[in-house]
C-alpha positions as CSV (number, residue, x, y, z in Angstrom):
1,X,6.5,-9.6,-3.4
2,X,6.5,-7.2,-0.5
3,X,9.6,-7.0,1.3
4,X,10.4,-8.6,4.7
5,X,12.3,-6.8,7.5
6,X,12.4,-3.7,9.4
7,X,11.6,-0.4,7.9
8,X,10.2,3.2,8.9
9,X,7.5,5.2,7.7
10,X,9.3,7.8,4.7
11,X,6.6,9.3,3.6
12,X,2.2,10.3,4.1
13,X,1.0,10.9,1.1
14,X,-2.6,11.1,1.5
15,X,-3.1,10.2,-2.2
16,X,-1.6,8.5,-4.8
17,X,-2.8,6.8,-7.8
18,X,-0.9,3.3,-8.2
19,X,-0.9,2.7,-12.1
20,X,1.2,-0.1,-14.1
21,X,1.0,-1.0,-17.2
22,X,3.2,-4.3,-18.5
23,X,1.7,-3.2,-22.3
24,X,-1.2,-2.7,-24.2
25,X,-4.0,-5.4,-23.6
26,X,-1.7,-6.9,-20.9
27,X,-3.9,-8.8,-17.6
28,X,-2.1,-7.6,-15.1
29,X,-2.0,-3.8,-16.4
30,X,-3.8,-1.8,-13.3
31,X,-5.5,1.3,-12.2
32,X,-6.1,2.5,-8.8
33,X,-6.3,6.5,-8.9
34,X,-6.7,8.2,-5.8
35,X,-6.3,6.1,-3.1
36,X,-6.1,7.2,0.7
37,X,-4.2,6.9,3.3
38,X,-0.8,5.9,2.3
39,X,1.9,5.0,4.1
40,X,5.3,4.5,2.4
41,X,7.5,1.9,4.6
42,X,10.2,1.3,1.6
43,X,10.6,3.1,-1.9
44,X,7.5,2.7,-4.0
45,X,6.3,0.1,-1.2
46,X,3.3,1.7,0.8
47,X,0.3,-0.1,3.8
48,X,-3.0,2.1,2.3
49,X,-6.3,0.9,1.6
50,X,-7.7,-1.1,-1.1
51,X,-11.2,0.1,-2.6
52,X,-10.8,-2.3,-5.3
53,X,-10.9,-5.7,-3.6
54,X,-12.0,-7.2,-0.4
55,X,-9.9,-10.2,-0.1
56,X,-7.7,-9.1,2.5
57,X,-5.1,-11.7,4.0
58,X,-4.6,-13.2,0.3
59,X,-2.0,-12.0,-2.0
60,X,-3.6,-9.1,-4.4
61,X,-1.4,-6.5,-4.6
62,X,2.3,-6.5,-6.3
63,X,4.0,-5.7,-2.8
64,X,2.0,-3.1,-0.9
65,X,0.0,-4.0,2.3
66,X,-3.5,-3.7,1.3
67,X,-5.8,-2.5,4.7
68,X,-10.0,-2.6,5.2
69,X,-10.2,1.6,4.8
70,X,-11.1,2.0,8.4
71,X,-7.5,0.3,9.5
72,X,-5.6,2.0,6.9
73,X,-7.5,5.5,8.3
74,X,-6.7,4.7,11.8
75,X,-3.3,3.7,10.6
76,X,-2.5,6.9,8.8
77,X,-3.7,9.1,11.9
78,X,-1.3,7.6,14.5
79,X,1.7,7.1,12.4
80,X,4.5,9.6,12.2
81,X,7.0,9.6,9.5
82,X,10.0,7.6,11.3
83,X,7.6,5.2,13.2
84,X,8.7,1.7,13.1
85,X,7.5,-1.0,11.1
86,X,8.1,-4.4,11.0
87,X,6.6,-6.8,7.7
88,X,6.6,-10.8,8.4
89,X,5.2,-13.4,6.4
């Protein structure tokens, strides 16, 4: 789950590639090289965009916040590392 509270930007790394694998053949194994526009709030918990889906408002990541690619643009422009951010339910 993504944490709940009040945290700062740490880090802007314009890419990262989120991988996981739980074992071979596992479901929930994923894959997302080089996504954009990250912006890590809490250790290895980032807001960046989401080419692989466009179900935003469910639950589909395993505790990032998943943004349309325009937002999470927008988003990385204007932030600074320190800026405030606040996660709610």
């Amino acid at each position: 789950p993504t944490p709940l509270g009040e945290f700062k930007i740490i880090s802007k790394p314009l890419f990262v590639n989120y991988t996981r694998s739980y074992g071979p053949n596992n479901p929930n194994n994923y894959s997302f090289p080089n996504t954009k526009f990250n912006l890590m709030f809490s250790p290895h918990y980032y807001i960046h965009t989401a080419y692989w889906h466009n179900d935003f408002g469910l639950q589909k990541s395993h505790g990032c916040v998943n943004t349309f690619k325009d937002d999470a643009e927008w988003s990385y422009a204007w932030a600074d590392i320190g800026t405030p951010v606040h996660i709610t339910e």
